[in-house]
FIDREN-758638 format. One line per 5 residues: number of its first residue (from 1); their letters; for each residue x, y, z of N, C-alpha, C, O. Coordinates in nm, 4 decimals, padded with zeros to 6 digits, always signed. Layout:
// FIDREN-758638
NUM) a) X,Y,Z,X,Y,Z,X,Y,Z,X,Y,Z; ...
END
This chain:
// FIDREN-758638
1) xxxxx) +02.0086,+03.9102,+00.4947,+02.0628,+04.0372,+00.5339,+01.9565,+04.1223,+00.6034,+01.9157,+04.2259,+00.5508; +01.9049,+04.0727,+00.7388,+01.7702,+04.1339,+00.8054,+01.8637,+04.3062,+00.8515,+01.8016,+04.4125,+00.8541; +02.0240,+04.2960,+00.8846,+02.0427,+04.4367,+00.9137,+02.0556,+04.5114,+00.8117,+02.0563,+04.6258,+00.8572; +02.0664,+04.5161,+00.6999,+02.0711,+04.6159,+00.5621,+01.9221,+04.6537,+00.5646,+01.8807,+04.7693,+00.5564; +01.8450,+04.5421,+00.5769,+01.6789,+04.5697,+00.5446,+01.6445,+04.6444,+00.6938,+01.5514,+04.7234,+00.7100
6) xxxxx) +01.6956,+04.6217,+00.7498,+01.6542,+04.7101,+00.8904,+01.7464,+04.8630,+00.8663,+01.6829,+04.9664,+00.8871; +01.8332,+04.8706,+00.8410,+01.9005,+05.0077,+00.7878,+01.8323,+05.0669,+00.6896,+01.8015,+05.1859,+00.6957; +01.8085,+05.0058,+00.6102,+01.7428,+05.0861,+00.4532,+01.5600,+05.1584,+00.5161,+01.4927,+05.2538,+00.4771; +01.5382,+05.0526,+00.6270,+01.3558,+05.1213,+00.6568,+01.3739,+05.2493,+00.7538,+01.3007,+05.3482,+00.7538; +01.4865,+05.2273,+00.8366,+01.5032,+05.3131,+00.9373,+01.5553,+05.4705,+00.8569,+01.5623,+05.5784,+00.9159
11) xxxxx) +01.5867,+05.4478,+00.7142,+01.6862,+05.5460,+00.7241,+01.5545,+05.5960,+00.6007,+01.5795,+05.7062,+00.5518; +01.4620,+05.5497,+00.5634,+01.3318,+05.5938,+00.5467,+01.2207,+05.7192,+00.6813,+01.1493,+05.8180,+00.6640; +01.2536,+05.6585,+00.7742,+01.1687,+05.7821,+00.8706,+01.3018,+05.8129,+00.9706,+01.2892,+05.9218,+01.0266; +01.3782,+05.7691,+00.9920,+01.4977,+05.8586,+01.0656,+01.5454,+05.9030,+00.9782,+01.5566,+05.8390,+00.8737; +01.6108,+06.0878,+00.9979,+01.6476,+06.1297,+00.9256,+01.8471,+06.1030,+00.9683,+01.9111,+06.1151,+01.0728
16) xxxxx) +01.8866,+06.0620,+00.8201,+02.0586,+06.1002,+00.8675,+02.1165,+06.1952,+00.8847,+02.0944,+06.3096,+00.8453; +02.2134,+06.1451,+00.9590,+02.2840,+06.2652,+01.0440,+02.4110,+06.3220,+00.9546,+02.4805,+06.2513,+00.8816; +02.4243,+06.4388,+00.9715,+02.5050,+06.4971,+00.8885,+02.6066,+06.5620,+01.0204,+02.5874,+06.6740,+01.0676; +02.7111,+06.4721,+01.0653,+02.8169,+06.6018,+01.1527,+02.9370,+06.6841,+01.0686,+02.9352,+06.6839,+00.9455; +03.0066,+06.7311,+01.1190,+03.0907,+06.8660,+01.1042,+03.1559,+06.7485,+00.9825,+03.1551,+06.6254,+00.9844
21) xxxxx) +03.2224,+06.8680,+00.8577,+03.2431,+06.8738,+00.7593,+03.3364,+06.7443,+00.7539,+03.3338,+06.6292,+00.7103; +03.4432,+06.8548,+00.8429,+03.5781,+06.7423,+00.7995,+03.6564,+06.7198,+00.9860,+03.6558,+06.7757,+01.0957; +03.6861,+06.6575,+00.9499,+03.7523,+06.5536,+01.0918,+03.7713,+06.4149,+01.0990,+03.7125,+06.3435,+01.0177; +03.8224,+06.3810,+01.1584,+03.8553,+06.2404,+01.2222,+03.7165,+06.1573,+01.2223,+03.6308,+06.1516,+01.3105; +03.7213,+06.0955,+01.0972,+03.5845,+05.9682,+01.1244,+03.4484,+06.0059,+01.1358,+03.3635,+05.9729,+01.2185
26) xxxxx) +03.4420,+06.0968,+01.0170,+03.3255,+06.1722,+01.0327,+03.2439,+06.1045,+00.9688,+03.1295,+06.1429,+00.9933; +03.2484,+06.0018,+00.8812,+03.1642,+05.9077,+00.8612,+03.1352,+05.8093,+00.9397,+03.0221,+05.7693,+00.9120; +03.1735,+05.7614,+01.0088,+03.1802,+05.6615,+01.1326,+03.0840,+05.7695,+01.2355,+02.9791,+05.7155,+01.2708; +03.0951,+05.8522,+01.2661,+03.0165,+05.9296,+01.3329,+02.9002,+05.9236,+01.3311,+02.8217,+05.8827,+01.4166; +02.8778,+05.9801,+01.1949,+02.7590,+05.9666,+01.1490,+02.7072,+05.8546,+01.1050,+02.6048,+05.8688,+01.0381
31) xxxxx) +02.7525,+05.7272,+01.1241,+02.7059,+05.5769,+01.1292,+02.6296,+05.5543,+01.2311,+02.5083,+05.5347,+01.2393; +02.7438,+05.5608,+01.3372,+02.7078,+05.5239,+01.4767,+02.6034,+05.5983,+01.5352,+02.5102,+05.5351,+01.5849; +02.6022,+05.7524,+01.5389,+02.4711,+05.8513,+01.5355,+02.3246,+05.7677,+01.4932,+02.2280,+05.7549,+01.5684; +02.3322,+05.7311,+01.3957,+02.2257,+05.6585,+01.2863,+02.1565,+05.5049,+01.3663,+02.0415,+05.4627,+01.3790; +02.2923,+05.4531,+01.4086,+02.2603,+05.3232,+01.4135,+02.2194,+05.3743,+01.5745,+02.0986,+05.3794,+01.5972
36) xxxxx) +02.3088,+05.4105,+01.6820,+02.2445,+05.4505,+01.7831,+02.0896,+05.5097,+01.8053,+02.0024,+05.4773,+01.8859; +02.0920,+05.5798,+01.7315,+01.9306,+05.6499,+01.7421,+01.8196,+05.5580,+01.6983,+01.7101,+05.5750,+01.7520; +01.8363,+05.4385,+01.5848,+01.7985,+05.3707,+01.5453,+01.7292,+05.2436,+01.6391,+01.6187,+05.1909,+01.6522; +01.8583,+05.2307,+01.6913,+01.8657,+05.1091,+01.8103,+01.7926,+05.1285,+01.9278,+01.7172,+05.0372,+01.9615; +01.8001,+05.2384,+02.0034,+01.7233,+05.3207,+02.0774,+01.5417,+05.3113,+02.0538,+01.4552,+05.2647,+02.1280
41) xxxxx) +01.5318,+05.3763,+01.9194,+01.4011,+05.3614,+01.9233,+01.3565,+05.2075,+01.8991,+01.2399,+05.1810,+01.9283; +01.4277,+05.1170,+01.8552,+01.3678,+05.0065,+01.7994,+01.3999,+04.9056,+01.9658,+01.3086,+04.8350,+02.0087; +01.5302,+04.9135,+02.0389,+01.5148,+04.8053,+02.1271,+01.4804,+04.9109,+02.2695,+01.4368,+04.8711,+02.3775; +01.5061,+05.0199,+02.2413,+01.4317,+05.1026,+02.3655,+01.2400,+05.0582,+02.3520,+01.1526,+05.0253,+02.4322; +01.2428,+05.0662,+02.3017,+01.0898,+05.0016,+02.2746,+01.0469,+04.8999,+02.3398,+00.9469,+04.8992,+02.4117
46) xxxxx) +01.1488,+04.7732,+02.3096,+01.1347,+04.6546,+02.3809,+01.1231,+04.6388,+02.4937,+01.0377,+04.5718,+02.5518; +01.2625,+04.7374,+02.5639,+01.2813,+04.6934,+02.7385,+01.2191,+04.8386,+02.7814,+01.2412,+04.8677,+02.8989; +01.1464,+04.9325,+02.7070,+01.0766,+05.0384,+02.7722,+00.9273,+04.9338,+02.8095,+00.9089,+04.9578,+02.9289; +00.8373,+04.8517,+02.7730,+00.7372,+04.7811,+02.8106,+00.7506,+04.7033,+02.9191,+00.6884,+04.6923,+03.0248; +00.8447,+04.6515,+02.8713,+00.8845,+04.5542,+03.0047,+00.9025,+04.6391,+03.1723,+00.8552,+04.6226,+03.2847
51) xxxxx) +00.9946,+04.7297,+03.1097,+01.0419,+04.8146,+03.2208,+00.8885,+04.9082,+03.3174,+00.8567,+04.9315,+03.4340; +00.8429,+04.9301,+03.2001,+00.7155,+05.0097,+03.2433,+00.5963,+04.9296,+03.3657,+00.5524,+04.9763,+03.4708; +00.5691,+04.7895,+03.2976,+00.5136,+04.6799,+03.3540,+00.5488,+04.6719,+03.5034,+00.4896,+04.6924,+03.6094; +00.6839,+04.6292,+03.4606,+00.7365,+04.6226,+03.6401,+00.7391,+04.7111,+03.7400,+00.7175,+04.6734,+03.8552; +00.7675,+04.8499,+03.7084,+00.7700,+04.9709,+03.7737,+00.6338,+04.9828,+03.7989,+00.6297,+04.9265,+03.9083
56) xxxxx) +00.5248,+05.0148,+03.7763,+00.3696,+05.0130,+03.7820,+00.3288,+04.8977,+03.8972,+00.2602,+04.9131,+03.9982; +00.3811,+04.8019,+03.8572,+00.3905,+04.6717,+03.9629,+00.4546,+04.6646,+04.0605,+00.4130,+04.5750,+04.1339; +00.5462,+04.7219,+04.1021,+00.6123,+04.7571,+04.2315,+00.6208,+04.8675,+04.2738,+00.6878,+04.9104,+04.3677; +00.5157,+04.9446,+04.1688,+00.4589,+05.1081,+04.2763,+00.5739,+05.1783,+04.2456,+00.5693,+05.2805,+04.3142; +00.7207,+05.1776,+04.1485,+00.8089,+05.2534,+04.1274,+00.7641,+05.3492,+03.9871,+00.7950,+05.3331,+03.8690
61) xxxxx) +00.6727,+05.4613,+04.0576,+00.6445,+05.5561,+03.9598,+00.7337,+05.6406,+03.8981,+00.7436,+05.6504,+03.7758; +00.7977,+05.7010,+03.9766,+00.9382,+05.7840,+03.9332,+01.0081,+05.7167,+03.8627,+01.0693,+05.7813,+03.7776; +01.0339,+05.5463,+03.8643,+01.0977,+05.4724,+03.7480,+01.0468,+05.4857,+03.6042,+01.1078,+05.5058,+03.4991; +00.9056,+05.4669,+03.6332,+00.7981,+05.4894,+03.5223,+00.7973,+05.5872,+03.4678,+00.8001,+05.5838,+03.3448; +00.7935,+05.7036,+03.5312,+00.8240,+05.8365,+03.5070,+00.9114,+05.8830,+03.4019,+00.8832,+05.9366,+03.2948
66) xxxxx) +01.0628,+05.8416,+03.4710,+01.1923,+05.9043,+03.4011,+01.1867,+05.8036,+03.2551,+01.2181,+05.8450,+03.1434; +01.1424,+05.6726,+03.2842,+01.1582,+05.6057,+03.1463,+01.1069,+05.6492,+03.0384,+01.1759,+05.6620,+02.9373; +00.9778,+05.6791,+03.0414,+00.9014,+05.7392,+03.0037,+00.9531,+05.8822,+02.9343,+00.9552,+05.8944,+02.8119; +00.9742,+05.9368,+02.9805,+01.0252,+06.0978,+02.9362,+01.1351,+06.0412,+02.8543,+01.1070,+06.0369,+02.7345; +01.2831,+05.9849,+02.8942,+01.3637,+05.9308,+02.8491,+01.3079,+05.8690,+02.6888,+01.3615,+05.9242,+02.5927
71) xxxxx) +01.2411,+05.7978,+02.6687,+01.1667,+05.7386,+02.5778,+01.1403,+05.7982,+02.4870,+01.1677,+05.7696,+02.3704; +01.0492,+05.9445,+02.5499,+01.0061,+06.0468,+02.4516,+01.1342,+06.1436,+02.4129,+01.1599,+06.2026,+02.3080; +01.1835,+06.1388,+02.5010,+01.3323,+06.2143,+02.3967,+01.3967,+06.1733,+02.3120,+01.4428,+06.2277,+02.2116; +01.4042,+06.0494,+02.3587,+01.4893,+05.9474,+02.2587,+01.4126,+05.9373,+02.0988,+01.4619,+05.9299,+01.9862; +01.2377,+05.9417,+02.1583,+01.2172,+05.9630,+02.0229,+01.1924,+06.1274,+01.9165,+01.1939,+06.1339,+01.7936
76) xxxxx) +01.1746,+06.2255,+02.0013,+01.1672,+06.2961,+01.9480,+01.3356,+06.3492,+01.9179,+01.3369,+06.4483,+01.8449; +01.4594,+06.3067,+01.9558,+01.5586,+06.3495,+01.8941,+01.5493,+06.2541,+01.7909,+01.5748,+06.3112,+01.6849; +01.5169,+06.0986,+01.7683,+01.5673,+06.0582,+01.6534,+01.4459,+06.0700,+01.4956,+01.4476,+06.0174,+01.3843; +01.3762,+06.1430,+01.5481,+01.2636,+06.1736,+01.4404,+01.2881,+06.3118,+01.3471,+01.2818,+06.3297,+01.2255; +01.3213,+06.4077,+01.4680,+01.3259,+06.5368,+01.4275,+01.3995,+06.5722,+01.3591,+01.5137,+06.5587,+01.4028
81) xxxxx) +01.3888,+06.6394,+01.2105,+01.4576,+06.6818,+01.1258,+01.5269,+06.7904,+01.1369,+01.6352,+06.8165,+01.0846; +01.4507,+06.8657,+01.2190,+01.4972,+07.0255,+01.2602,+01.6203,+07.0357,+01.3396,+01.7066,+07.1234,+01.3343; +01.6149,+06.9466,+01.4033,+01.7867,+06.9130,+01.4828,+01.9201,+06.8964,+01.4206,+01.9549,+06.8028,+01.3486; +01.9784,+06.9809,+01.4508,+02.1102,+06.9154,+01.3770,+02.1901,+06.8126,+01.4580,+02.1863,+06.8133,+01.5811; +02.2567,+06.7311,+01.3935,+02.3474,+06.6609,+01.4375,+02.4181,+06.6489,+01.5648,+02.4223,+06.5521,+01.6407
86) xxxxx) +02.4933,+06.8063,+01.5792,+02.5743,+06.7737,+01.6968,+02.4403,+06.8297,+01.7794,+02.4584,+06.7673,+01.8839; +02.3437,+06.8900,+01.7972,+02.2238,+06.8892,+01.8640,+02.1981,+06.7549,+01.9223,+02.2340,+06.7343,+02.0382; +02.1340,+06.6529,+01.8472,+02.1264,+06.5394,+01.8532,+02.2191,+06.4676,+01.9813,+02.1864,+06.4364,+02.0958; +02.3671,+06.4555,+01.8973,+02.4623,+06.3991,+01.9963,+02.4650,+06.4715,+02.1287,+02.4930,+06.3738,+02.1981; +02.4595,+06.5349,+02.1831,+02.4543,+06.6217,+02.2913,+02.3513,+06.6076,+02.3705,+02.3735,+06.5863,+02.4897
91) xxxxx) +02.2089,+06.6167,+02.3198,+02.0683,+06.5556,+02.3715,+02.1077,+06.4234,+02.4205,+02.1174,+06.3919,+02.5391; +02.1341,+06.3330,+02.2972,+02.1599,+06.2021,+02.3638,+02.2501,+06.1240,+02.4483,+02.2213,+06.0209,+02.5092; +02.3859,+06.1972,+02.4444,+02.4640,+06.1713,+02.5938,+02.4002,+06.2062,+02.7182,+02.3874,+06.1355,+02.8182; +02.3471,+06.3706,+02.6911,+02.2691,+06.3888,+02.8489,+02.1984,+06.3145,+02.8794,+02.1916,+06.2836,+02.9984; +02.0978,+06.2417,+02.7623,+02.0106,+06.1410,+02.8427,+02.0691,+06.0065,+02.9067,+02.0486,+05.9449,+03.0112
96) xxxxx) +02.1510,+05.9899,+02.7954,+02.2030,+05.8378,+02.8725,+02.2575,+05.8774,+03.0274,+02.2507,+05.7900,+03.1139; +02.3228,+06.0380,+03.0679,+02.3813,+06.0421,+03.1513,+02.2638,+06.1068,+03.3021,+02.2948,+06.1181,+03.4207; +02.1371,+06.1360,+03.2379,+02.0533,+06.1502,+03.3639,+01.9685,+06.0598,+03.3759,+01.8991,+06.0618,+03.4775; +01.9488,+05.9566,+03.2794,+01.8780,+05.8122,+03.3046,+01.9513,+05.7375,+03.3700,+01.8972,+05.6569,+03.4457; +02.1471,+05.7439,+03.3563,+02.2043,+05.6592,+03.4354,+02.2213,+05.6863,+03.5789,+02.2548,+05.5998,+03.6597
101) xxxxx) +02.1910,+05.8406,+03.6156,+02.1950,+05.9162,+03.7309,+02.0748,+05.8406,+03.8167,+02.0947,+05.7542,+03.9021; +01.9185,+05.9026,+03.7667,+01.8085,+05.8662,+03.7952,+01.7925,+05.7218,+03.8576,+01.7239,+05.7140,+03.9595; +01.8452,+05.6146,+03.8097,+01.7983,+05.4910,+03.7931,+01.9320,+05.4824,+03.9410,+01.8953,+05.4329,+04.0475; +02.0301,+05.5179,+03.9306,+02.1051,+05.4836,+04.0299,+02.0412,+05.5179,+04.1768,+02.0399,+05.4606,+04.2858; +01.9883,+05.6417,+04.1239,+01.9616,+05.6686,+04.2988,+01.8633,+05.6629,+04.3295,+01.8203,+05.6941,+04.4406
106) xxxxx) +01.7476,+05.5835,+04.1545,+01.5715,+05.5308,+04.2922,+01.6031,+05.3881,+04.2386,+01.4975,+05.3308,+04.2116; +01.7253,+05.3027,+04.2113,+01.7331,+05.1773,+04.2483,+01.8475,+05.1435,+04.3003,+01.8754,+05.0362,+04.3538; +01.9012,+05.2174,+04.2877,+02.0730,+05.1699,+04.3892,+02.1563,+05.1150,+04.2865,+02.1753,+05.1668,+04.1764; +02.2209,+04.9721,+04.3421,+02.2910,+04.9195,+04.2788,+02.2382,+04.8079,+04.1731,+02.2912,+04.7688,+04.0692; +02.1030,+04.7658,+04.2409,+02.0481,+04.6951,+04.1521,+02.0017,+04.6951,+03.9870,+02.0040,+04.6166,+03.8922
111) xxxxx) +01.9499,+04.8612,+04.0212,+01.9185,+04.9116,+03.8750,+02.0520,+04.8952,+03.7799,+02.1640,+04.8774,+03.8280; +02.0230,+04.9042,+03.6252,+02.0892,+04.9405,+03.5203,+02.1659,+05.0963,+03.5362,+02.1939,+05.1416,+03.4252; +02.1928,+05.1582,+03.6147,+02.2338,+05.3148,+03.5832,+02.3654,+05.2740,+03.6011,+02.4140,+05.3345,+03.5055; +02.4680,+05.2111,+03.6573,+02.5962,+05.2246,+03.6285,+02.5860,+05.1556,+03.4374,+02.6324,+05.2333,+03.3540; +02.5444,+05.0578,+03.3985,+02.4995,+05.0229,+03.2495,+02.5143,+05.1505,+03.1558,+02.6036,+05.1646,+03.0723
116) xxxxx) +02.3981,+05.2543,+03.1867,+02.3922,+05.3689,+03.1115,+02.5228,+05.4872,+03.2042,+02.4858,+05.6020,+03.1793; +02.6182,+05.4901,+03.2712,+02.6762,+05.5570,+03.3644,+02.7977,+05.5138,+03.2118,+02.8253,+05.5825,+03.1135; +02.8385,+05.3936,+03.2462,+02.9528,+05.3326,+03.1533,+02.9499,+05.3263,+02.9964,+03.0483,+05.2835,+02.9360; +02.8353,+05.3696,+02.9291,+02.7973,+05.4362,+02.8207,+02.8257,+05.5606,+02.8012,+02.9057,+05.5818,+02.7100; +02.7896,+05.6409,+02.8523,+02.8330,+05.8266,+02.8928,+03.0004,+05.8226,+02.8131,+03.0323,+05.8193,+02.6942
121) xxxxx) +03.0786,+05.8247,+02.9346,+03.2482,+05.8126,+02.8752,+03.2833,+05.7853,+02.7592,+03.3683,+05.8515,+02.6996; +03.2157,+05.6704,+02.7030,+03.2839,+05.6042,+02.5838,+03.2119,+05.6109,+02.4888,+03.2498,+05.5362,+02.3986; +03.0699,+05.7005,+02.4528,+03.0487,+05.7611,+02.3691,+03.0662,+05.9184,+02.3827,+03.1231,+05.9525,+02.2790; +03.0494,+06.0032,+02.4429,+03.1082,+06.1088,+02.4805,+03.2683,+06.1359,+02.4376,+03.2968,+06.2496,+02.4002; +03.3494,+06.0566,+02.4414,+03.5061,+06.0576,+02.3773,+03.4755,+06.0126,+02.2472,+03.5645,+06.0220,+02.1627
126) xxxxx) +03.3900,+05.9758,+02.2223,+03.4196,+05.9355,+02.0507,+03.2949,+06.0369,+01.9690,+03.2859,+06.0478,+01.8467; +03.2154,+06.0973,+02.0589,+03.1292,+06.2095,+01.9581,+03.2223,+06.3578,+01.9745,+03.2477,+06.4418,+01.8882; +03.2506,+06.3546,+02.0804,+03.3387,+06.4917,+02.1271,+03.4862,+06.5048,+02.0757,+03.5335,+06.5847,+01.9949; +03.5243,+06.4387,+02.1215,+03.6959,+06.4155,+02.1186,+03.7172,+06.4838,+02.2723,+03.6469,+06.5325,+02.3608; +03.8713,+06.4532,+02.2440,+03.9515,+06.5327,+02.3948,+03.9050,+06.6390,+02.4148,+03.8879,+06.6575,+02.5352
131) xxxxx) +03.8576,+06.7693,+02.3164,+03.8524,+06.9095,+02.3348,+03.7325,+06.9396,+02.4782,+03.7242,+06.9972,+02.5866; +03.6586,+06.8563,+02.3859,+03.5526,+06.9038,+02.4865,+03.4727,+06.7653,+02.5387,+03.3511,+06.7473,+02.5453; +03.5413,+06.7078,+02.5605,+03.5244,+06.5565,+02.6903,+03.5182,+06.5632,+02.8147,+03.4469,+06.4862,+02.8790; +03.6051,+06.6736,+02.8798,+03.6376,+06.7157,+03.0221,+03.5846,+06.7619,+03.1104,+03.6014,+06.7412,+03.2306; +03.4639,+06.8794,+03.0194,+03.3328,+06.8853,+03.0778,+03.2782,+06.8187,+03.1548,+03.2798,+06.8081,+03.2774
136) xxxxx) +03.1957,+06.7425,+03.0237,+03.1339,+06.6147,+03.0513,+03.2103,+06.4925,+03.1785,+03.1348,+06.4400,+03.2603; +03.3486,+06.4628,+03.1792,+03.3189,+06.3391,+03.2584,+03.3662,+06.4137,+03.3697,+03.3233,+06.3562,+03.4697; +03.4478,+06.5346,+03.4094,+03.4537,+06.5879,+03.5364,+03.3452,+06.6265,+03.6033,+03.3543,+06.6785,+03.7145; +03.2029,+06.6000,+03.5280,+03.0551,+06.6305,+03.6245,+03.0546,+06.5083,+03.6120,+02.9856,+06.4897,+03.7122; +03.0784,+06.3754,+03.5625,+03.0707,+06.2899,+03.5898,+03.1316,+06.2061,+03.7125,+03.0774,+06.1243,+03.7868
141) xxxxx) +03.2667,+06.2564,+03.7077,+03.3773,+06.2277,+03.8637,+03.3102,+06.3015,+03.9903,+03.3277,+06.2680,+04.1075; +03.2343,+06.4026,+03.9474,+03.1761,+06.4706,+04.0301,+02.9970,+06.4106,+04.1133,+02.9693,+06.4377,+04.2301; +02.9449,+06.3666,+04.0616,+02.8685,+06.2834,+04.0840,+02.9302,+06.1522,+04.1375,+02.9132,+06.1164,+04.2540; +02.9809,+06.1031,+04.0745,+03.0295,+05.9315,+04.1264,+03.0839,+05.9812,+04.2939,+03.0616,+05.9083,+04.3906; +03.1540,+06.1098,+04.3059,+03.2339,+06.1133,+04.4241,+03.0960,+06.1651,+04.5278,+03.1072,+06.1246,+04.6435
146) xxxxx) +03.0211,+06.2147,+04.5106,+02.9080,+06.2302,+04.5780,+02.8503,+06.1412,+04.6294,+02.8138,+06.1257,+04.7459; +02.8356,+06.0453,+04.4924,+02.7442,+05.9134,+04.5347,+02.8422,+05.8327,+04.6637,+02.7782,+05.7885,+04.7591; +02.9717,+05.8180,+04.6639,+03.0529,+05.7980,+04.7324,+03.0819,+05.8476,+04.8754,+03.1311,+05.7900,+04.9725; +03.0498,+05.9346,+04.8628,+03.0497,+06.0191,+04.9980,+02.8898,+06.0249,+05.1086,+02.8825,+06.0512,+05.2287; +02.7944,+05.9944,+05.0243,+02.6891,+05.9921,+05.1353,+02.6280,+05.9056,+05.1507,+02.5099,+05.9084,+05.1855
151) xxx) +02.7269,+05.7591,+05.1175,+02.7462,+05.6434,+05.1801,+02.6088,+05.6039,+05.1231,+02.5393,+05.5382,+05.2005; +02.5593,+05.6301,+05.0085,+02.4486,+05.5918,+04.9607,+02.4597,+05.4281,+04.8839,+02.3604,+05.3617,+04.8541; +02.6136,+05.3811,+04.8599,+02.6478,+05.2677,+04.7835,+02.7983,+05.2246,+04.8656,+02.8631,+05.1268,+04.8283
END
Protein backbone atom coordinates (compact mmCIF):
# COMPACT_ATOMS: atom_id res chain seq x y z
CA UNK A 1 0.00 0.00 0.00
CA UNK A 2 2.92 2.61 -1.24
CA UNK A 3 -0.36 5.22 -1.75
CA UNK A 4 -1.71 5.18 1.97
CA UNK A 5 2.10 5.45 2.99
CA UNK A 6 2.48 8.26 0.55
CA UNK A 7 -0.87 9.94 1.95
CA UNK A 8 -0.14 9.45 5.63
CA UNK A 9 3.74 11.40 5.00
CA UNK A 10 2.24 14.04 2.87
CA UNK A 11 -0.50 14.78 5.16
CA UNK A 12 2.42 15.10 7.86
CA UNK A 13 3.93 18.50 6.17
CA UNK A 14 0.92 19.39 3.86
CA UNK A 15 -1.50 20.86 5.75
CA UNK A 16 -5.39 19.55 5.05
CA UNK A 17 -7.71 21.34 3.52
CA UNK A 18 -10.72 22.26 5.20
CA UNK A 19 -13.54 23.74 2.44
CA UNK A 20 -16.97 25.31 3.15
CA UNK A 21 -18.98 23.56 5.82
CA UNK A 22 -21.70 21.94 4.06
CA UNK A 23 -22.33 21.24 0.28
CA UNK A 24 -22.19 18.87 -2.35
CA UNK A 25 -19.00 16.58 -1.82
CA UNK A 26 -17.29 18.46 0.47
CA UNK A 27 -15.28 15.70 1.39
CA UNK A 28 -14.29 14.71 -2.00
CA UNK A 29 -13.19 18.26 -2.29
CA UNK A 30 -11.17 18.27 0.17
CA UNK A 31 -9.57 14.87 -1.02
CA UNK A 32 -8.88 15.94 -4.30
CA UNK A 33 -7.50 19.53 -2.92
CA UNK A 34 -5.02 17.21 -0.81
CA UNK A 35 -4.18 14.77 -3.32
CA UNK A 36 -3.80 17.55 -6.04
CA UNK A 37 -1.48 19.72 -4.07
CA UNK A 38 0.26 16.66 -3.06
CA UNK A 39 0.80 15.41 -6.59
CA UNK A 40 1.96 18.72 -7.75
CA UNK A 41 4.64 19.02 -5.37
CA UNK A 42 5.78 15.43 -5.56
CA UNK A 43 5.50 14.83 -9.62
CA UNK A 44 5.80 18.65 -10.35
CA UNK A 45 9.18 18.03 -9.02
CA UNK A 46 9.93 15.37 -11.43
CA UNK A 47 9.00 17.01 -14.82
CA UNK A 48 9.99 20.58 -13.24
CA UNK A 49 14.00 19.15 -13.66
CA UNK A 50 13.58 17.74 -16.65
CA UNK A 51 11.68 20.67 -17.97
CA UNK A 52 14.24 23.11 -16.54
CA UNK A 53 17.27 21.10 -18.25
CA UNK A 54 15.79 21.43 -21.59
CA UNK A 55 14.68 25.01 -21.52
CA UNK A 56 18.35 26.19 -20.35
CA UNK A 57 19.43 23.96 -23.33
CA UNK A 58 17.52 25.47 -25.96
CA UNK A 59 18.03 29.03 -24.59
CA UNK A 60 14.06 28.97 -23.65
CA UNK A 61 14.47 31.20 -20.56
CA UNK A 62 11.00 32.51 -20.23
CA UNK A 63 10.10 28.65 -20.23
CA UNK A 64 12.52 28.38 -17.37
CA UNK A 65 11.24 31.30 -15.96
CA UNK A 66 7.40 30.72 -15.75
CA UNK A 67 8.18 27.04 -14.56
CA UNK A 68 9.99 28.08 -12.10
CA UNK A 69 7.68 30.68 -10.45
CA UNK A 70 4.83 28.18 -11.24
CA UNK A 71 6.81 25.67 -9.06
CA UNK A 72 7.23 28.12 -6.32
CA UNK A 73 3.58 28.72 -6.06
CA UNK A 74 2.65 25.47 -6.30
CA UNK A 75 4.79 25.09 -3.43
CA UNK A 76 4.18 27.77 -1.34
CA UNK A 77 0.25 27.24 -1.71
CA UNK A 78 0.62 23.61 -0.74
CA UNK A 79 2.82 24.26 2.40
CA UNK A 80 1.16 27.27 3.75
CA UNK A 81 -0.99 26.95 6.62
CA UNK A 82 -2.14 30.48 6.66
CA UNK A 83 -4.19 29.92 3.49
CA UNK A 84 -7.42 28.84 3.56
CA UNK A 85 -8.83 26.42 1.41
CA UNK A 86 -10.88 28.12 -1.05
CA UNK A 87 -7.64 30.55 -1.14
CA UNK A 88 -5.72 27.63 -2.14
CA UNK A 89 -8.26 26.38 -4.84
CA UNK A 90 -8.36 29.65 -6.56
CA UNK A 91 -4.39 30.17 -6.49
CA UNK A 92 -4.25 26.87 -8.04
CA UNK A 93 -6.66 27.03 -11.00
CA UNK A 94 -5.04 30.44 -11.89
CA UNK A 95 -1.90 28.74 -12.10
CA UNK A 96 -2.79 25.84 -14.05
CA UNK A 97 -4.62 28.52 -16.20
CA UNK A 98 -1.49 31.04 -16.78
CA UNK A 99 1.04 28.16 -17.09
CA UNK A 100 -1.39 26.77 -19.71
CA UNK A 101 -1.57 30.34 -21.30
CA UNK A 102 2.33 30.94 -21.03
CA UNK A 103 3.50 27.66 -22.43
CA UNK A 104 1.01 28.05 -25.37
CA UNK A 105 2.26 31.14 -26.64
CA UNK A 106 6.33 30.66 -26.07
CA UNK A 107 5.75 27.05 -27.49
CA UNK A 108 2.79 26.96 -29.67
CA UNK A 109 1.28 23.85 -30.25
CA UNK A 110 4.02 21.80 -29.34
CA UNK A 111 4.17 22.72 -25.72
CA UNK A 112 1.91 21.07 -22.93
CA UNK A 113 -0.43 24.35 -22.43
CA UNK A 114 -3.52 23.06 -24.14
CA UNK A 115 -2.63 19.80 -21.32
CA UNK A 116 -2.84 22.43 -18.48
CA UNK A 117 -5.66 24.65 -20.74
CA UNK A 118 -7.96 21.21 -20.49
CA UNK A 119 -7.32 20.95 -16.74
CA UNK A 120 -8.67 24.62 -15.96
CA UNK A 121 -12.58 23.62 -16.97
CA UNK A 122 -12.78 20.43 -15.30
CA UNK A 123 -11.35 21.31 -12.17
CA UNK A 124 -12.74 24.73 -11.97
CA UNK A 125 -16.52 23.06 -12.32
CA UNK A 126 -15.87 20.71 -9.68
CA UNK A 127 -14.07 23.26 -7.02
CA UNK A 128 -16.59 26.08 -7.98
CA UNK A 129 -19.76 24.68 -9.16
CA UNK A 130 -22.07 26.44 -11.83
CA UNK A 131 -22.32 29.66 -9.58
CA UNK A 132 -19.23 30.86 -10.14
CA UNK A 133 -17.63 28.78 -13.20
CA UNK A 134 -18.63 31.42 -15.82
CA UNK A 135 -16.15 33.74 -14.84
CA UNK A 136 -13.54 31.64 -15.12
CA UNK A 137 -14.15 29.78 -18.51
CA UNK A 138 -15.70 32.93 -20.36
CA UNK A 139 -11.92 34.47 -19.90
CA UNK A 140 -11.14 31.30 -20.96
CA UNK A 141 -13.42 31.37 -24.43
CA UNK A 142 -11.95 34.63 -24.42
CA UNK A 143 -8.42 33.82 -24.80
CA UNK A 144 -8.86 30.61 -26.97
CA UNK A 145 -10.84 33.13 -29.44
CA UNK A 146 -7.85 35.46 -29.47
CA UNK A 147 -5.46 32.81 -29.87
CA UNK A 148 -7.72 32.08 -32.89
CA UNK A 149 -7.91 35.20 -34.37
CA UNK A 150 -4.21 36.27 -34.72
CA UNK A 151 -3.67 33.30 -36.62
CA UNK A 152 -1.06 32.45 -34.09
CA UNK A 153 -2.29 28.45 -34.31
Amino acid sequence: MKYNRTVRFLSKIIPYPSLEKSGPFVEWKNRLLFVLLGGLVILGLIAYIPSLILSVKQGLWMVALVDTLVYLTVLVVAFSKKLHAETKVKITLVTFYVLGVAILIMLGQEGAGFNWLFMFPLLTSFFLWVQRTGGFLGGEFCVAGAFSDSGLF
